[in-house]
Each structure stands twice: as C-alpha cells, then as structure tokens.
N, CA, C and O atoms as a printed pandas DataFrame, in Angstrom:
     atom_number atom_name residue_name chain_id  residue_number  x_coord  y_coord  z_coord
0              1         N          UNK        A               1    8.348    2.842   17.844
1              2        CA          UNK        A               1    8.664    1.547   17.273
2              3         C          UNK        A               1    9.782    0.885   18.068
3              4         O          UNK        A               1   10.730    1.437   18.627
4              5         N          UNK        A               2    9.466   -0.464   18.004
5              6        CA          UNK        A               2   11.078   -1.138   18.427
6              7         C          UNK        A               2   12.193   -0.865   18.385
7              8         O          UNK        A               2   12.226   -0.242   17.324
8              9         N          UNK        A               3   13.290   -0.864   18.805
9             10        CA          UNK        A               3   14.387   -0.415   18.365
10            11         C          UNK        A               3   15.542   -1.578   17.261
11            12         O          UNK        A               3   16.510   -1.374   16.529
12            13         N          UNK        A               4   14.644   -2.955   17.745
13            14        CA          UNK        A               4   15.602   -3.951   17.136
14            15         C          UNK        A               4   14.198   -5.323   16.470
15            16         O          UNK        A               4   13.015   -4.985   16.510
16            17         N          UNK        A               5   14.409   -6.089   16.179
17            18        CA          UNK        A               5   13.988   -7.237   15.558
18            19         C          UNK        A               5   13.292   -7.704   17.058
19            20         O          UNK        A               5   12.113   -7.503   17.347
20            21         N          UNK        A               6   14.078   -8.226   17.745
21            22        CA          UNK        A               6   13.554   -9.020   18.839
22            23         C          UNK        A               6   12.806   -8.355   19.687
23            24         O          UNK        A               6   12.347   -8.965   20.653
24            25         N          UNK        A               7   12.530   -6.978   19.510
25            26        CA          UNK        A               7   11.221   -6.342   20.677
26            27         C          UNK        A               7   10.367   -6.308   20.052
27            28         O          UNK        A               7    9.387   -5.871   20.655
28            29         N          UNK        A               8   10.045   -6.768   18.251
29            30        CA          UNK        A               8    8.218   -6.705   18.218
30            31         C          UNK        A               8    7.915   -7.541   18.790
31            32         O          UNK        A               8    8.565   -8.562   19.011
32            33         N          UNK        A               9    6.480   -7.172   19.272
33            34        CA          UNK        A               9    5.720   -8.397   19.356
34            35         C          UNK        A               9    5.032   -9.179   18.666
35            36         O          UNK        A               9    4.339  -10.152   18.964
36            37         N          UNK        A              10    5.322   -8.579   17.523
37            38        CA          UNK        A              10    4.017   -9.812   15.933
38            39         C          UNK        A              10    5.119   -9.261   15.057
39            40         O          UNK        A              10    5.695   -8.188   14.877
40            41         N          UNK        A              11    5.137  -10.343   14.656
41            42        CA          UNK        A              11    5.736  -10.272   12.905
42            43         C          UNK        A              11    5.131   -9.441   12.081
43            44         O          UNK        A              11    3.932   -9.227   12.258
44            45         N          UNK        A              12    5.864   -8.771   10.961
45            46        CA          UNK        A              12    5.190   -8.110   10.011
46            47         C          UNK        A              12    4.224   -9.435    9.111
47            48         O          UNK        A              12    4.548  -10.609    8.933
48            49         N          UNK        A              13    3.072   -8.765    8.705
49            50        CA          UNK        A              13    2.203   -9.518    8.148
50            51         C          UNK        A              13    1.638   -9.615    6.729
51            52         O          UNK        A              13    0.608   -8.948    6.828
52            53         N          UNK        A              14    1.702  -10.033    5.523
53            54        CA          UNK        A              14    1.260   -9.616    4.018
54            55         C          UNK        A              14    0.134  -10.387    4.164
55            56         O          UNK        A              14    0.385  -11.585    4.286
56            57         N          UNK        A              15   -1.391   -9.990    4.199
57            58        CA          UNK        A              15   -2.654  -10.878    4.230
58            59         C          UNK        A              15   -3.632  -10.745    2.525
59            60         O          UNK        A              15   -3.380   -9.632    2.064
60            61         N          UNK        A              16   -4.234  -11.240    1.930
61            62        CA          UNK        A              16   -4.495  -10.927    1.125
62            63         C          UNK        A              16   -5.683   -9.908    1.190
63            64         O          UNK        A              16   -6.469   -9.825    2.134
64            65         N          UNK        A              17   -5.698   -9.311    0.299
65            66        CA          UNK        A              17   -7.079   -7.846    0.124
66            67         C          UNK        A              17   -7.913   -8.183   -0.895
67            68         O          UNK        A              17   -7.573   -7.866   -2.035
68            69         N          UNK        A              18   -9.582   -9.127   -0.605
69            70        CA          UNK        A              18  -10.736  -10.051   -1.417
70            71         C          UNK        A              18  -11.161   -8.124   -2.311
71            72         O          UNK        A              18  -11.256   -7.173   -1.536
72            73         N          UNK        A              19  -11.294   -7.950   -3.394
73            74        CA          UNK        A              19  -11.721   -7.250   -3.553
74            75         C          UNK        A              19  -12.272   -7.385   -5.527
75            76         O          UNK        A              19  -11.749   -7.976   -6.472
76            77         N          UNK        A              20  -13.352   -6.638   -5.432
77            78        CA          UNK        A              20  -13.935   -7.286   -6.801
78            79         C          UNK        A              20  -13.221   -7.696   -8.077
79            80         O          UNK        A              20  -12.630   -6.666   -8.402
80            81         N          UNK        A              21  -12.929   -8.694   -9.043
81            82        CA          UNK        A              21  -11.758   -8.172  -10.048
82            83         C          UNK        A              21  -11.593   -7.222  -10.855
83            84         O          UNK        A              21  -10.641   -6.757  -11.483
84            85         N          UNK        A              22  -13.034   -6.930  -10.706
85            86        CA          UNK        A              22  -13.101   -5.140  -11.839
86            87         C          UNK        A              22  -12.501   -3.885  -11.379
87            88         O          UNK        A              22  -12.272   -2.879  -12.050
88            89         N          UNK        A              23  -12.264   -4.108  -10.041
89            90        CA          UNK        A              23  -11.288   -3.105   -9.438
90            91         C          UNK        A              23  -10.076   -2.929   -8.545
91            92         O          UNK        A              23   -9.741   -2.089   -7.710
92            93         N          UNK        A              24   -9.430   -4.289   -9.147
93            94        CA          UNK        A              24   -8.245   -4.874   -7.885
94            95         C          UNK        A              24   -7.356   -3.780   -8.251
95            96         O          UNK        A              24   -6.525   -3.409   -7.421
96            97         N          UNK        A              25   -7.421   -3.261   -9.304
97            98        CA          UNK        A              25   -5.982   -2.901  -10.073
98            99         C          UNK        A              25   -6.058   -1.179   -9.632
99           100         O          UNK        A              25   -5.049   -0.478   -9.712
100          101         N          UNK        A              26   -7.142   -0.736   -9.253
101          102        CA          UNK        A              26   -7.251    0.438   -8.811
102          103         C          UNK        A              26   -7.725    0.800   -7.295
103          104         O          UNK        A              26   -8.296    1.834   -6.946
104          105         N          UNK        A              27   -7.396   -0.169   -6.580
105          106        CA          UNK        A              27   -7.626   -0.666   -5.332
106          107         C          UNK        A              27   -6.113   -0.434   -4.463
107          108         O          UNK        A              27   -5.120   -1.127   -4.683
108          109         N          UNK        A              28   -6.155    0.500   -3.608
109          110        CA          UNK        A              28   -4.985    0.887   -2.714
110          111         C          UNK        A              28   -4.839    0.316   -1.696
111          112         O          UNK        A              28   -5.754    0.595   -0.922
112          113         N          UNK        A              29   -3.655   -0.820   -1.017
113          114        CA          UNK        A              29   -3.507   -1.896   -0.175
114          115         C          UNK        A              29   -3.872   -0.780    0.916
115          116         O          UNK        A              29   -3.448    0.370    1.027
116          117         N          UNK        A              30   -4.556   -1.311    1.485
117          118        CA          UNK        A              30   -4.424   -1.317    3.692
118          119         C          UNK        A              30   -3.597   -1.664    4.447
119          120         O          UNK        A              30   -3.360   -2.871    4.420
120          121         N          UNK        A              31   -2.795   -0.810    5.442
121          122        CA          UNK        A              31   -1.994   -0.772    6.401
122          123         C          UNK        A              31   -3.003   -1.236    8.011
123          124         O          UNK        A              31   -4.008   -0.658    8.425
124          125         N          UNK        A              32   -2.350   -2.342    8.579
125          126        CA          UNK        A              32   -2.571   -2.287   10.112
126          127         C          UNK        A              32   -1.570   -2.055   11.119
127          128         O          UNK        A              32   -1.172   -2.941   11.875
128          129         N          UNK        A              33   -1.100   -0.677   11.132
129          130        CA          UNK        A              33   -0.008   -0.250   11.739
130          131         C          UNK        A              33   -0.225   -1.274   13.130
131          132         O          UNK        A              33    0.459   -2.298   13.141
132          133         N          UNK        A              34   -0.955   -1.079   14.044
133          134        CA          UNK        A              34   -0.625   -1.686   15.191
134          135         C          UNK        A              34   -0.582   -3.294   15.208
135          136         O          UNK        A              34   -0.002   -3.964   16.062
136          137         N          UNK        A              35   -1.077   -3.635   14.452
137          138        CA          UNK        A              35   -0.876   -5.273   14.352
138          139         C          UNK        A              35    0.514   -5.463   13.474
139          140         O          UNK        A              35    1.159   -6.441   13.852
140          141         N          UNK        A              36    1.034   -4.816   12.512
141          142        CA          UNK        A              36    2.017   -4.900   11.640
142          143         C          UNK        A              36    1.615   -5.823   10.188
143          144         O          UNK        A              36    2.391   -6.475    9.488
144          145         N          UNK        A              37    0.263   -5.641   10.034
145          146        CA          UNK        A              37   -0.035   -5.910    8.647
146          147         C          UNK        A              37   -0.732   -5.238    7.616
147          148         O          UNK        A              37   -1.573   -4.350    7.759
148          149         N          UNK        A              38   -0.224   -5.842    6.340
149          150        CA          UNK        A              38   -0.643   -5.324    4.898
150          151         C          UNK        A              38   -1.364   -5.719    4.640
151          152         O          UNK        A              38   -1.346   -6.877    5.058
152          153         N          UNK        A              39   -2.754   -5.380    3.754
153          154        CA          UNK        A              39   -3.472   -6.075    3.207
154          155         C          UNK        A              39   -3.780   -5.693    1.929
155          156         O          UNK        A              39   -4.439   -4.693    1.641
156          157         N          UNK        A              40   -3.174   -6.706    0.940
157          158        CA          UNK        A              40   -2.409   -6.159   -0.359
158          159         C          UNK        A              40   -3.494   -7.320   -1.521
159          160         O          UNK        A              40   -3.607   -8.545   -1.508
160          161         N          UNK        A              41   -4.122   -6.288   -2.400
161          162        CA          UNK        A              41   -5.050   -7.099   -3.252
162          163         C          UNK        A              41   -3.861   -7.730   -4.631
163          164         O          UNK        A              41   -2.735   -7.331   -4.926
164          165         N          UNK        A              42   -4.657   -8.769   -5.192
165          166        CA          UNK        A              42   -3.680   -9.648   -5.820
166          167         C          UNK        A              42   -3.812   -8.832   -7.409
167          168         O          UNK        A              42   -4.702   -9.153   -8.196
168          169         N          UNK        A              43   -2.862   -7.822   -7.703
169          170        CA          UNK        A              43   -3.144   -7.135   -8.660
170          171         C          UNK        A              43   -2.368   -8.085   -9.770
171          172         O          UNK        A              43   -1.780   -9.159   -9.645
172          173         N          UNK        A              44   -2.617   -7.235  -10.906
173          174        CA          UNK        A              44   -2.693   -7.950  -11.997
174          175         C          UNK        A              44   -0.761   -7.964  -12.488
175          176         O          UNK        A              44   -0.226   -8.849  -13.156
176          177         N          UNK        A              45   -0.346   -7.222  -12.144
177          178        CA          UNK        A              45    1.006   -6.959  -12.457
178          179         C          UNK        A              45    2.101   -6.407  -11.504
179          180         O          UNK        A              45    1.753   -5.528  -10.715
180          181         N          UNK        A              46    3.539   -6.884  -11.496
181          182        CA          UNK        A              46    4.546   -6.478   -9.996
182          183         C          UNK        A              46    3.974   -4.719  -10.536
183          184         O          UNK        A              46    3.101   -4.048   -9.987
184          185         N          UNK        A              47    4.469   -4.495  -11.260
185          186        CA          UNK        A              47    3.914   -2.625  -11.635
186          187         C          UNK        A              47    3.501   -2.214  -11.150
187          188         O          UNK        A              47    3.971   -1.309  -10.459
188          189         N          UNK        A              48    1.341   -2.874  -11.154
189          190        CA          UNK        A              48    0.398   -2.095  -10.469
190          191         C          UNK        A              48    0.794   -2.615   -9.499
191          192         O          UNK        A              48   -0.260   -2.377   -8.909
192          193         N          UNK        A              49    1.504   -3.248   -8.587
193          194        CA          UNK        A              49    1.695   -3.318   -7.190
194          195         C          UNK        A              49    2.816   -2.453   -6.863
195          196         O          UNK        A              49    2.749   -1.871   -5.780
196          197         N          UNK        A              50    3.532   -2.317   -7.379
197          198        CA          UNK        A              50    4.618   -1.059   -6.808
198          199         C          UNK        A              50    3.989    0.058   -6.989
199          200         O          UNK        A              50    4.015    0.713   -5.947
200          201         N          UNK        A              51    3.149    0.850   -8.259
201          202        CA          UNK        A              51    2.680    1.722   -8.464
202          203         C          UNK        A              51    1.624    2.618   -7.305
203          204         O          UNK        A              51    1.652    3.790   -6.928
204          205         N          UNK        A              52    0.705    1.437   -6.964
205          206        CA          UNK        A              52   -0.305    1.414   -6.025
206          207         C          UNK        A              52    0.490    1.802   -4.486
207          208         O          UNK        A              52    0.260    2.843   -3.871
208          209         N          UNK        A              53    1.327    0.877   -4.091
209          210        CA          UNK        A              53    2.038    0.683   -3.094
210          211         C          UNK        A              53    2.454    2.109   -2.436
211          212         O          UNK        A              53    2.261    2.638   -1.341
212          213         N          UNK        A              54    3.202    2.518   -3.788
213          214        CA          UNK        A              54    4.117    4.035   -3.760
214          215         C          UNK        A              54    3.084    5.552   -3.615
215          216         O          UNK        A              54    3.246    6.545   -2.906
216          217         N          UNK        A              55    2.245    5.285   -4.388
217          218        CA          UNK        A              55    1.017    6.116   -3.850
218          219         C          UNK        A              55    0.277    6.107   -2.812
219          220         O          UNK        A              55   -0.170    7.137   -2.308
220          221         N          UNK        A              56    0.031    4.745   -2.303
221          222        CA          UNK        A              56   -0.792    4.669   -0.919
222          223         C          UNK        A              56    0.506    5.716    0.234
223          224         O          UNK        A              56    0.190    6.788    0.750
224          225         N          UNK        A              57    1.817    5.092    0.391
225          226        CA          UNK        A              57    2.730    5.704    0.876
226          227         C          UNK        A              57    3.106    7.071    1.027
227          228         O          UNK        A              57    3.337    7.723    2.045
228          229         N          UNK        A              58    3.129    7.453   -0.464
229          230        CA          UNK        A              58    2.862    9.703   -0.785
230          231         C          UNK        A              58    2.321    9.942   -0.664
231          232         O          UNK        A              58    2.487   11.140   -0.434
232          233         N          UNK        A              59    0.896    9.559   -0.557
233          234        CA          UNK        A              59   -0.396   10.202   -0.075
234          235         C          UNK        A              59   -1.007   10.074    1.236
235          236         O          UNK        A              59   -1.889   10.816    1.668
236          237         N          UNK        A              60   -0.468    9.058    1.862
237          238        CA          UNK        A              60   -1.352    8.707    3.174
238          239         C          UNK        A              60   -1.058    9.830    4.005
239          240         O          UNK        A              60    0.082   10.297    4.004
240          241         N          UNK        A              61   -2.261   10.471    4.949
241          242        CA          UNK        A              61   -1.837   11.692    5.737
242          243         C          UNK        A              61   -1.836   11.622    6.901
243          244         O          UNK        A              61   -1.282   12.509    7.549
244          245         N          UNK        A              62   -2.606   10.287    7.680
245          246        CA          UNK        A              62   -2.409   10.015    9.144
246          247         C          UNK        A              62   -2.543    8.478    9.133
247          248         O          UNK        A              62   -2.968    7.740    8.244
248          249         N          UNK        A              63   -2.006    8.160   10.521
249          250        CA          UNK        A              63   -2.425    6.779   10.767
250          251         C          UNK        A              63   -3.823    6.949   11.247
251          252         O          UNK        A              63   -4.348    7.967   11.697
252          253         N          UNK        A              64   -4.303    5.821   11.078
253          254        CA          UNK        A              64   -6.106    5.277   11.609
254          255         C          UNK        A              64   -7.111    6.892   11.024
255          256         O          UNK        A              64   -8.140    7.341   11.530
256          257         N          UNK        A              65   -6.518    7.297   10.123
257          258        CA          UNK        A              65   -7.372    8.670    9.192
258          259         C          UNK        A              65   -8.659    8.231    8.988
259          260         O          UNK        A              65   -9.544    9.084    8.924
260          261         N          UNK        A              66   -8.987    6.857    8.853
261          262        CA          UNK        A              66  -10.912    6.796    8.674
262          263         C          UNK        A              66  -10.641    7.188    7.018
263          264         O          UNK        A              66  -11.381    8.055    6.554
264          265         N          UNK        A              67   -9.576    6.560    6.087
265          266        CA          UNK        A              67   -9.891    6.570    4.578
266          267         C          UNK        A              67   -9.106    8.058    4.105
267          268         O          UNK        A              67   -8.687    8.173    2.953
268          269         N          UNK        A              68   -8.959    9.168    5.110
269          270        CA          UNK        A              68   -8.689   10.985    4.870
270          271         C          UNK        A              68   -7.352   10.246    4.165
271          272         O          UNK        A              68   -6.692    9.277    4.541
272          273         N          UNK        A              69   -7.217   11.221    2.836
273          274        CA          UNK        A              69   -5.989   11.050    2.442
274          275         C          UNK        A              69   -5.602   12.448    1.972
275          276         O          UNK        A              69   -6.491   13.299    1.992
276          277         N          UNK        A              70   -4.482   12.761    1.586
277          278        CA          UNK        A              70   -3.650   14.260    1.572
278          279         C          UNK        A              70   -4.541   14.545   -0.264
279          280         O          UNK        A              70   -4.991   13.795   -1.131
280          281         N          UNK        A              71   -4.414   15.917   -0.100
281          282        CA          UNK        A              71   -4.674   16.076   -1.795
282          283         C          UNK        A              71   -4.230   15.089   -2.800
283          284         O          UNK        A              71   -3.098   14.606   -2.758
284          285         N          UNK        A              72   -4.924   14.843   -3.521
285          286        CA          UNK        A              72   -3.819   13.559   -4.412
286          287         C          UNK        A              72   -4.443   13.000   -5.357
287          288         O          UNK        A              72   -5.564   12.496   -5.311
288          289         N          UNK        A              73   -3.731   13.077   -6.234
289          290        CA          UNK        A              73   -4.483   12.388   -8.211
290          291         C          UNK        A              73   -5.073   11.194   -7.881
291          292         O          UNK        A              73   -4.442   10.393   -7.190
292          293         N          UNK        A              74   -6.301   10.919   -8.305
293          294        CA          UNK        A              74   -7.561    9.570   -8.582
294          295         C          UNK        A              74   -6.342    8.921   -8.569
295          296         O          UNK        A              74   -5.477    9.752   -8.849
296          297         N          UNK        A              75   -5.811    7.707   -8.356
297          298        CA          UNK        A              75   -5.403    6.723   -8.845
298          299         C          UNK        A              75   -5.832    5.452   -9.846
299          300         O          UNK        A              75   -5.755    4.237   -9.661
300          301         N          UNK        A              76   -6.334    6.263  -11.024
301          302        CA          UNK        A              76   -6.844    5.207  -12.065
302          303         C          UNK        A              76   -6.346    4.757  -12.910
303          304         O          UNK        A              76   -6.710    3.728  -13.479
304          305         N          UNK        A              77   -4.956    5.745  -13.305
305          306        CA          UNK        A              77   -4.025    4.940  -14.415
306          307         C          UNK        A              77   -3.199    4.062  -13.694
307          308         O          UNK        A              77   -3.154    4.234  -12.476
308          309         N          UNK        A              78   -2.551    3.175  -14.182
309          310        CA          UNK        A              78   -1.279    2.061  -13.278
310          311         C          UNK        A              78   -0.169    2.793  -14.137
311          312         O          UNK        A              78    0.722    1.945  -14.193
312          313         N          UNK        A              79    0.092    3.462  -14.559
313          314        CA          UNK        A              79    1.271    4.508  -14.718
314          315         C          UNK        A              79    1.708    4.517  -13.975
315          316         O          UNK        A              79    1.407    3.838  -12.994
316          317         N          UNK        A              80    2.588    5.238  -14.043
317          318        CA          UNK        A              80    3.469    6.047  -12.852
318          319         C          UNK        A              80    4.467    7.231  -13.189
319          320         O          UNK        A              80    5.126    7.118  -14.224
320          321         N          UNK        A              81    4.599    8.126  -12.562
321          322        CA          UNK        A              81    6.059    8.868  -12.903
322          323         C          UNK        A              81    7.078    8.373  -12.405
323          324         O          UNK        A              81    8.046    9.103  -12.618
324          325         N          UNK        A              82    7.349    7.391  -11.785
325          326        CA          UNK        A              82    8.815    6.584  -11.494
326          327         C          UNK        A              82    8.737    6.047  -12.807
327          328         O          UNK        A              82    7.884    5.545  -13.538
328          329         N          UNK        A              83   10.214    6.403  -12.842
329          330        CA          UNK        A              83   10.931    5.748  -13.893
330          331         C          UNK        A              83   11.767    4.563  -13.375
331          332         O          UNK        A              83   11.977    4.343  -12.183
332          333         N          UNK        A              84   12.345    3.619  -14.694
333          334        CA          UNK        A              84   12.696    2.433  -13.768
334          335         C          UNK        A              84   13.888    2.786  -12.986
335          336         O          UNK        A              84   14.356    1.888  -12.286
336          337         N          UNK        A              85   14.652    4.311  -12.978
337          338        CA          UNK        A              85   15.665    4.178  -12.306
338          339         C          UNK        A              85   15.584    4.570  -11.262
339          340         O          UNK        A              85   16.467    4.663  -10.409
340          341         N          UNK        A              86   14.285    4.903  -11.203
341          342        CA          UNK        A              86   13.769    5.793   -9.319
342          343         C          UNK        A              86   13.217    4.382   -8.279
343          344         O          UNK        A              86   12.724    4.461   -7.153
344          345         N          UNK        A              87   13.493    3.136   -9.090
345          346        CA          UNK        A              87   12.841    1.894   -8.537
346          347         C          UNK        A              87   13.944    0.949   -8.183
347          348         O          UNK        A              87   13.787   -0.272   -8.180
348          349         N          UNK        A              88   15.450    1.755   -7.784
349          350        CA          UNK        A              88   16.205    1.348   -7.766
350          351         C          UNK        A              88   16.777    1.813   -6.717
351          352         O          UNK        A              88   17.901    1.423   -6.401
C-alpha cells in the first residue's frame, strides 16, 4: 500500500450494491481491493450495515478468494455480538 495520501492513484470508492430487496439485508458488501472500492447494498438500517460490514471483515480469508470465505456463521440474523461499547 501507499505509504501516504498523495501516492494513491484512485480515491477510495463507496459504489452502490443493486441487489434484490428480499435480500439486501443479508447481502455482504464487496471489496475492490485494487481499484479501492466498496460496493455496499443500501441496507435497511446503520446496524445491518455495521453488522454486515464487521463480518464481511472477520471472515474474509483472501483477497480475489472467488467468494472462499474462512469457517463462519450464515449471516442471517442482523444481530450481532458487538455490543454498543465494542462500536466505539
């Protein structure tokens, strides 16, 4: 990675993620490491977006994995075990 601001070459990017509404909320954003963008579906609550967010993050096991993710719970509840003080 860069070492400073002024050696990327693209801005970080937030693009939106089109995905059905029956399953935005259980829908895990996409990383484009080499371009430097997110592609983050318009969930229903800041929650399920931190929730989602924080799991895509603990679980992801490589870059460009082709979907492989590490052992790891369905993500179907928008729960979470963070509590609000671990969001701090």
């Amino acid at each position: 990675l860069p070492r400073c601001h002024d050696e990327f070459k693209s801005e970080f990017r937030i693009d939106p993620y089109d995905v059905s509404n029956a399953s935005i909320d259980s829908t895990l954003p996409q990383s484009h490491t080499c371009s430097f963008v997110l592609d983050l579906p318009a969930y229903s609550s800041v929650d399920v977006m931190y929730n989602r967010l924080n799991y895509a993050i603990t679980y992801c096991s490589s870059i460009d994995g082709d979907s492989s993710m590490n052992e790891a719970p369905t993500p179907n509840d928008v729960d979470s075990d963070w509590s609000d003080d671990d969001r701090q």
